[in-house]
C-alpha positions in Angstrom: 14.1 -13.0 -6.0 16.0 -9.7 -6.6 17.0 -10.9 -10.1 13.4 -11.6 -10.9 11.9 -8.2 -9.9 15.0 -6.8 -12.0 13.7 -8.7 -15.1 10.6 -7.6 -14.3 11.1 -4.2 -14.3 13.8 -4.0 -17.4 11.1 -5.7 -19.5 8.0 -4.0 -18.8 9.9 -0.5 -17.6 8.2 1.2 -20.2 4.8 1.0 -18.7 6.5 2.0 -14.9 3.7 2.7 -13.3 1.8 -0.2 -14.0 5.4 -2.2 -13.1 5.6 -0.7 -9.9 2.3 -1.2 -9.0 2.0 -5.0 -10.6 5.7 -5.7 -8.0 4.1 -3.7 -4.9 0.7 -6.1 -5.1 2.1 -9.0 -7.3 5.5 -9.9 -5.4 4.0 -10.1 -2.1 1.0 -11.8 -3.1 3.0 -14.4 -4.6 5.1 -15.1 -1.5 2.1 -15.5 0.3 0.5 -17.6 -2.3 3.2 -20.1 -2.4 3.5 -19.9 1.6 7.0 -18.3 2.0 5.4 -15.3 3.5 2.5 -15.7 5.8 0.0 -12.2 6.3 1.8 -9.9 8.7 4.4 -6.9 9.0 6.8 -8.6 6.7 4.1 -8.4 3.8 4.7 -4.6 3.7 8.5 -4.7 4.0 8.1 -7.3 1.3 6.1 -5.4 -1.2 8.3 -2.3 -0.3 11.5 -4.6 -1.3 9.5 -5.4 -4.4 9.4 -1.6 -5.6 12.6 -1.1 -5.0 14.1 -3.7 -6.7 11.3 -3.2 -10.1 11.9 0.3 -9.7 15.7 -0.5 -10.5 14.6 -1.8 -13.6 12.7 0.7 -14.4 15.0 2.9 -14.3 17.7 1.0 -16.3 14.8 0.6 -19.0 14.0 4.2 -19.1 18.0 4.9 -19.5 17.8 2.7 -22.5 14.7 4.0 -24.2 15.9 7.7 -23.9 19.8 6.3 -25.5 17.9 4.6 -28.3 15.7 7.8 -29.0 19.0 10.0 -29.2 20.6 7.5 -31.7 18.1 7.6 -33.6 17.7 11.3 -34.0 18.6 12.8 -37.2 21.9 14.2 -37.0 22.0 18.1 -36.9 23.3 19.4 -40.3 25.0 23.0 -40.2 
């Protein structure tokens, strides 16, 4: 599951808003969906999991779209 969220989040970090919000209501609404999860407490602690894990992503995403803009900078010429 983690793994998933991960992949989730690395490839659609540059919308992260949308990501996080997609693994907070997606995530749990899939376990429940596929009956690994019934409606209860856990649902939360679920979809909290979920944002957590995206948000990782995310992050590593946003890390790598700021690296890339700095390469690609034109190099300051004195």
């Amino acid at each position: 599951m983690i793994p998933t969220l991960l992949l989730v989040g690395l490839l659609l970090g540059r919308w992260w808003k949308t990501t996080l919000l997609l693994a907070a209501v997606g995530w749990p609404t899939l376990l429940v969906a596929t009956g690994v999860l019934d409606v209860g407490r856990d649902l939360g602690i679920a979809s909290a999991l979920a944002v957590v894990n995206a948000g990782v992503g995310v992050l590593v995403a946003q890390g790598l779209y700021r690296a890339f803009r700095e390469l690609r900078k034109p190099a300051a010429t004195e």
